[in-house]
C-alpha positions as CSV (number, residue, x, y, z in Angstrom):
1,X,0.0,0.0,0.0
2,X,0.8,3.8,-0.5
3,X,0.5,6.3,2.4
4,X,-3.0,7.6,0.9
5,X,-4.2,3.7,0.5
6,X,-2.8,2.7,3.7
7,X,-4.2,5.7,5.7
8,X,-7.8,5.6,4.0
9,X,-7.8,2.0,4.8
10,X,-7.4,2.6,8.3
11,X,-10.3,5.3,8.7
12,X,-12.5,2.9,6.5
13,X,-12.4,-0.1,8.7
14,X,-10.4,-2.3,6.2
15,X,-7.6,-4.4,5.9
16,X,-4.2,-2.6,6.2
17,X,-0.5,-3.6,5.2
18,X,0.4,-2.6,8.5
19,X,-1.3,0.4,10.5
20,X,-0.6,3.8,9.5
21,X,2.2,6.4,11.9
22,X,2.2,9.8,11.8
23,X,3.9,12.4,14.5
24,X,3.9,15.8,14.4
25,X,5.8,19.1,16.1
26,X,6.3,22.6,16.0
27,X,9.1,24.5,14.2
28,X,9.9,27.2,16.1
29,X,13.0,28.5,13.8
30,X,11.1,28.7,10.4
31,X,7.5,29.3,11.1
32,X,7.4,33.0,10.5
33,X,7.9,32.6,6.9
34,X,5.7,30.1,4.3
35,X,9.2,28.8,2.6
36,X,10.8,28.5,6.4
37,X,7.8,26.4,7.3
38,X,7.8,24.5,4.3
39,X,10.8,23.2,4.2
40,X,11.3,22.5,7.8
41,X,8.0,20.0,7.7
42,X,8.9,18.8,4.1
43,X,12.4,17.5,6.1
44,X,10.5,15.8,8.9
45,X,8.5,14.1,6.6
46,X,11.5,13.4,4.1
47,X,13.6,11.9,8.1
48,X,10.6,10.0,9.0
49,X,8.6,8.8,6.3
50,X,5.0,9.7,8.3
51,X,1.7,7.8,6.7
52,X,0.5,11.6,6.7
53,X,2.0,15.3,6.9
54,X,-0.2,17.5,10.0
55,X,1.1,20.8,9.4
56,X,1.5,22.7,12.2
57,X,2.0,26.6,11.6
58,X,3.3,28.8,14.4
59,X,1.4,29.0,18.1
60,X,-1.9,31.8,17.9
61,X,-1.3,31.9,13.8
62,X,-5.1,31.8,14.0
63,X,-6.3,34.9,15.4
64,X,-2.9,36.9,14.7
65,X,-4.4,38.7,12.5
66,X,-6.9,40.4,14.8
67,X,-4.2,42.1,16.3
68,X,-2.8,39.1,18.6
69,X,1.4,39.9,19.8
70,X,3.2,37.1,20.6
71,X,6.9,36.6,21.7
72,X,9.1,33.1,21.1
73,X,11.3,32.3,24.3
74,X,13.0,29.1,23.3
75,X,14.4,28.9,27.3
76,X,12.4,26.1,28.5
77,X,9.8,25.5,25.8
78,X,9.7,22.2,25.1
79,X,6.8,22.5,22.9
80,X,8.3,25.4,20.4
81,X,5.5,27.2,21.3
82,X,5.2,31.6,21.0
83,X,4.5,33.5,24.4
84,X,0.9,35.6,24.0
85,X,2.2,39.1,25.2
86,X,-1.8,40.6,24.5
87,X,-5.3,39.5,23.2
88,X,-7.4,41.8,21.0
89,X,-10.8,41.6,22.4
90,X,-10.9,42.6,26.2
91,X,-14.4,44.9,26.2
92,X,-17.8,45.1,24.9
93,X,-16.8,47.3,22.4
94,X,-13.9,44.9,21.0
95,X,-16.5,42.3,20.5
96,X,-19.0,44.8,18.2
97,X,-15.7,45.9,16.4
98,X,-14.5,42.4,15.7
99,X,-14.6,42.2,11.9
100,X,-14.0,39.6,9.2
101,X,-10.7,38.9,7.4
102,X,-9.2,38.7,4.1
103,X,-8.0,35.2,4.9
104,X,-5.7,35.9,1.5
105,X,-3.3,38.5,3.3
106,X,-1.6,38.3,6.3
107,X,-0.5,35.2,8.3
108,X,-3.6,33.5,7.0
109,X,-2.3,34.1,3.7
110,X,1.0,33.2,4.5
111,X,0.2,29.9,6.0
112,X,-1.7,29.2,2.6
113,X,1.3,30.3,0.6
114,X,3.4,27.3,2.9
115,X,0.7,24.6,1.9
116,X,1.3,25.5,-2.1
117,X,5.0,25.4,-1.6
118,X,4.8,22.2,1.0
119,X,2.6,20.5,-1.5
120,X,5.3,21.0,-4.3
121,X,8.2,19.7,-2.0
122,X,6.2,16.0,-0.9
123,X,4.8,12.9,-3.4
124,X,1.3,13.1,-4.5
125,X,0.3,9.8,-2.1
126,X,1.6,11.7,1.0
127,X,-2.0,13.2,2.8
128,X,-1.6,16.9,3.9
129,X,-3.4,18.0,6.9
130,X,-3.4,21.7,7.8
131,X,-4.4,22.8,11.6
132,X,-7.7,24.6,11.9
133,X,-8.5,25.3,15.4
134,X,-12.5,25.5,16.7
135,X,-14.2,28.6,16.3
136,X,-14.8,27.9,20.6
137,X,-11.2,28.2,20.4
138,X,-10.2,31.0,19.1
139,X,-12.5,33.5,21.1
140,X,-11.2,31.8,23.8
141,X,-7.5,33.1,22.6
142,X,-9.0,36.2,21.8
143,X,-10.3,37.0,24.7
144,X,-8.4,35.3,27.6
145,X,-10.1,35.9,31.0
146,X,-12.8,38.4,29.2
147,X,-14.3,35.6,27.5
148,X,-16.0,34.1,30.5
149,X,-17.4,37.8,31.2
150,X,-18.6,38.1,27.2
151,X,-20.2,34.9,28.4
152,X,-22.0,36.2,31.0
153,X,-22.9,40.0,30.5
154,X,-22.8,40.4,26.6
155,X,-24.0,36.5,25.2
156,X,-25.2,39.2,22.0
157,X,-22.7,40.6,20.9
158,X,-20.7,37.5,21.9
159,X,-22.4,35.5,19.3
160,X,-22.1,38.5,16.6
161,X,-18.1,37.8,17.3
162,X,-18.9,34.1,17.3
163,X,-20.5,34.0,13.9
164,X,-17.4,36.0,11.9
165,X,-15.1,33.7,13.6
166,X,-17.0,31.1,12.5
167,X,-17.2,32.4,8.6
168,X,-13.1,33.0,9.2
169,X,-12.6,30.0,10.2
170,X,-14.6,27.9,7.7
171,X,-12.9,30.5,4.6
172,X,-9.3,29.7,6.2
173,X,-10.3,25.9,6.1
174,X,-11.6,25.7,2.6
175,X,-9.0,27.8,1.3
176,X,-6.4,25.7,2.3
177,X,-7.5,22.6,0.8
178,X,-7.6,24.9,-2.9
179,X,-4.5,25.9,-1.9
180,X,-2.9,22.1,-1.3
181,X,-3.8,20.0,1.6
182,X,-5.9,17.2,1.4
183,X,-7.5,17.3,4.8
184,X,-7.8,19.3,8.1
185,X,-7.1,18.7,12.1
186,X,-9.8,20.3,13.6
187,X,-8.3,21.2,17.1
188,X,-10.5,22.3,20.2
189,X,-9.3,22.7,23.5
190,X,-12.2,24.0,25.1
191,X,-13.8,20.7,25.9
192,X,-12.4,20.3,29.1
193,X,-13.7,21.6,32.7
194,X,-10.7,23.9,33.2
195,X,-12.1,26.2,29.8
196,X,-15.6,25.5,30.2
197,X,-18.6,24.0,31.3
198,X,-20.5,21.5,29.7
199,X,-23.3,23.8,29.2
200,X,-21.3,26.2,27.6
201,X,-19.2,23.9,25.3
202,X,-22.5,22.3,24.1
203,X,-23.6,26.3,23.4
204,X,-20.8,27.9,22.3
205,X,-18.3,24.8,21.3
206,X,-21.0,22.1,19.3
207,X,-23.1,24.7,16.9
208,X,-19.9,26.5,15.9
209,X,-17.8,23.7,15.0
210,X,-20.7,21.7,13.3
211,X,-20.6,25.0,10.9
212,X,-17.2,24.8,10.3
213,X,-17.2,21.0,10.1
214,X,-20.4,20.7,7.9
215,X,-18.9,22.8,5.2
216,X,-15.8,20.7,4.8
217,X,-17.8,17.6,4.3
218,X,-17.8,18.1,0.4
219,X,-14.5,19.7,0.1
220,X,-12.6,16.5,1.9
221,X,-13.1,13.0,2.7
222,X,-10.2,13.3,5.7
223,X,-11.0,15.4,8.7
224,X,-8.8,14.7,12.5
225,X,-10.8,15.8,15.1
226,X,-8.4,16.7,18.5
227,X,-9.8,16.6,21.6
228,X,-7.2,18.1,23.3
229,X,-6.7,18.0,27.8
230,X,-6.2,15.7,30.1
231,X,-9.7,15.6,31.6
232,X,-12.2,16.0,28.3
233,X,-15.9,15.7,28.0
234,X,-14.6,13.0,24.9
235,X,-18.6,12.4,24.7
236,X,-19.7,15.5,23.7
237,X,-18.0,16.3,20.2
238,X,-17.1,13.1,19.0
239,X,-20.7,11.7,18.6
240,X,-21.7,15.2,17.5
241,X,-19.0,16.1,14.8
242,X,-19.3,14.5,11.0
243,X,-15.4,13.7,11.0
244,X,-13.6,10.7,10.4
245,X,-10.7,10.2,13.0
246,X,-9.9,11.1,16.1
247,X,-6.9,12.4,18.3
248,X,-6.9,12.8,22.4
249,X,-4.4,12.3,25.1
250,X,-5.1,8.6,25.3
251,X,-2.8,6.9,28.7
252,X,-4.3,10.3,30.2
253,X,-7.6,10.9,29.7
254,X,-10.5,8.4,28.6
255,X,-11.6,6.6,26.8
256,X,-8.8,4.0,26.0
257,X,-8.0,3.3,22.2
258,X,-10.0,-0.1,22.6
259,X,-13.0,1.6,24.2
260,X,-13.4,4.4,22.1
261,X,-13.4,1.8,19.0
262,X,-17.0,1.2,20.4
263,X,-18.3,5.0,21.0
264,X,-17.2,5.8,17.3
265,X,-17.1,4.5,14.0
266,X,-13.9,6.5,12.5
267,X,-10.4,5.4,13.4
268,X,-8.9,6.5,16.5
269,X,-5.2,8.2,16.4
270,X,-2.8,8.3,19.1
271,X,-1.4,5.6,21.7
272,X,2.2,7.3,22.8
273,X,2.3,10.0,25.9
274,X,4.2,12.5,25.4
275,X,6.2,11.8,28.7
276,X,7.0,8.4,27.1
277,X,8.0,10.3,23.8
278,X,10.2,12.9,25.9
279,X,12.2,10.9,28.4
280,X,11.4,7.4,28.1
281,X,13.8,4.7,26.7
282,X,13.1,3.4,23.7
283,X,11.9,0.4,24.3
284,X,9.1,2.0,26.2
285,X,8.2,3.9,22.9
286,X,8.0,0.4,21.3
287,X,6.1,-0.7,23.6
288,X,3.0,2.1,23.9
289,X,3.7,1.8,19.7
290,X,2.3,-1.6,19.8
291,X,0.2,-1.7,22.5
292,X,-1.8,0.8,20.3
293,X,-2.2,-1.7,17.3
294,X,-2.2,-4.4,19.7
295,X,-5.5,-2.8,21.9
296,X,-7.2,-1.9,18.6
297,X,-6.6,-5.4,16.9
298,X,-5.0,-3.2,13.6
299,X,-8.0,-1.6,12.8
300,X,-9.1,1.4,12.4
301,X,-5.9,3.0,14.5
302,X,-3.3,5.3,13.1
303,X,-0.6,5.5,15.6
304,X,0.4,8.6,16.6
305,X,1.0,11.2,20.0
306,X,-1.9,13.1,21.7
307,X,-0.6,15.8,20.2
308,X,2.8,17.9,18.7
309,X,5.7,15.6,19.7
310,X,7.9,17.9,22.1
311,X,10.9,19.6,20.0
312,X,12.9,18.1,23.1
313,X,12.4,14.3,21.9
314,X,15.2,12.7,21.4
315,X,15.5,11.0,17.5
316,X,16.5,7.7,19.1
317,X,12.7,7.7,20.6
318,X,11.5,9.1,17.2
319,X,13.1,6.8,15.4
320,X,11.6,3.8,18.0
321,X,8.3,4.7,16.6
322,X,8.9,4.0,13.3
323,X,10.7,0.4,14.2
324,X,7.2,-0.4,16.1
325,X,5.0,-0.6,13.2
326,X,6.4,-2.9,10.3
């Protein structure tokens, strides 16, 4: 089998050559520019040889525009991930004021300018993922400690905000399967108790991402939903979302590979902690590697992290991963 084959297999329930490995990480040297980024991701795949490329553009690239500063401080930062220094939306009046974006200019339009340049650097059977984050999401990174007061005092003009986000987000998306990937990694880290409640994820999470997520269905036949946390409400989105793989913190927060085979009828992704990834030997990589396939009985799993591999991992525990699955 070829990546695509092997990889569409997976999320289809059918026989496989061997389960399909992907990891992915930040690049915290080349992501300010769309050749930096892709040719850094174009190396790790060309290193690795990954069933599928998830693109993963700079920390806050997604609401950058809106007038978002960040700051990289590589001391410490195992992740490769930018410092916010201040979030645009912090009063009533920022929320009436938030406006649409020409998703063509700026950092959205760079980070569609790195897809057409990563697309020309890989082979045509290599799937391309880029990151879209939840509409939930990116208020939340908007807004910081004002969203939960938007929440409460201005639910109006919060949804005004909520609904150009949501058009953004679903332009951004689109656009960057025209502009080469094949699929999207829908991220949300809001469904978890230390963002938000229940109640609020099912009104301000579910009806947002459903846009998002129903207007991809025709443009893509790959979409990765992340869960990401280590304490999610797993039971909320999942059922809820039309997508056809998923990606948590499994080891850390349920369900386990095996059980979530049974709450969902895509292929589950993940099986290696990052702690594991980071500072365990080897042969504990290994291991989780094929405890995944092993839990899963080989089907419908793609074997991956719960999410970016740490820019700290050593390649000896990289390389363990691929050894695993043959």
């Amino acid at each position: 089998m070829n990546k695509r084959e092997r990889v569409f297999a997976a999320l289809n329930g059918d026989e496989v050559d061997r389960s399909p490995v992907a990891l992915w990480r930040h690049f915290p040297e080349h992501d300010q520019t769309a050749g930096g980024l892709a040719q850094a991701v174009a190396a790790w795949q060309k290193k690795w040889d990954w069933d599928f490329v998830k693109v993963t553009p700079t920390s806050g690239y997604y609401y950058e525009d809106w007038g978002a500063t960040f700051e990289y401080r590589p001391q410490g930062n195992a992740h490769g991930t930018r410092t916010v220094l201040s979030r645009p939306v912090q009063s009533r009046q920022d929320l009436e004021n938030l406006a649409p974006l020409d998703i063509t200019q700026g950092v959205y339009g760079r980070e569609l300018q790195a897809l057409r340049e990563l697309r020309k650097l890989l082979d045509e059977d290599v799937p391309v993922l880029e990151t879209i984050f939840s509409p939930f999401n990116v208020a939340n990174s908007l807004m910081g400690e004002f969203l939960a007061t938007a929440v409460a005092d201005y639910p109006d003009e919060l949804r005004q905000a909520m609904d150009t986000i949501t058009e953004v987000t679903t332009e951004f998306a689109v656009a960057s399967l025209e502009a080469g990937a094949d699929s999207i990694f829908f991220a949300t880290q809001m469904a978890q108790p230390a963002l938000a409640s229940q109640e609020q994820f099912q009104t301000w999470g579910i009806p947002y991402d459903q846009q998002v997520l129903n207007a991809l269905r025709d443009e893509t036949d790959f979409v990765l939903l992340h869960v990401h946390g280590d304490d999610v409400y797993f039971d909320l989105p999942v059922p809820a979302y039309p997508v056809d793989a998923v990606n948590w913190h499994t080891r850390i927060t349920g369900p386990s590979l095996q059980e979530a085979l049974t709450k969902f009828d895509g292929a589950v992704v993940g099986g290696l902690t990052e702690e594991v990834l980071v500072a365990g030997h080897p042969d504990e990589v290994r291991a989780q590697a094929v405890d995944a396939v092993e839990q899963t009985g080989g089907e419908r799993v793609i074997v991956g992290a719960g999410c970016v591999t740490p820019i700290t991992t050593p390649e000896d525990n990289i390389q363990a991963v691929r050894q695993a699955i043959v």
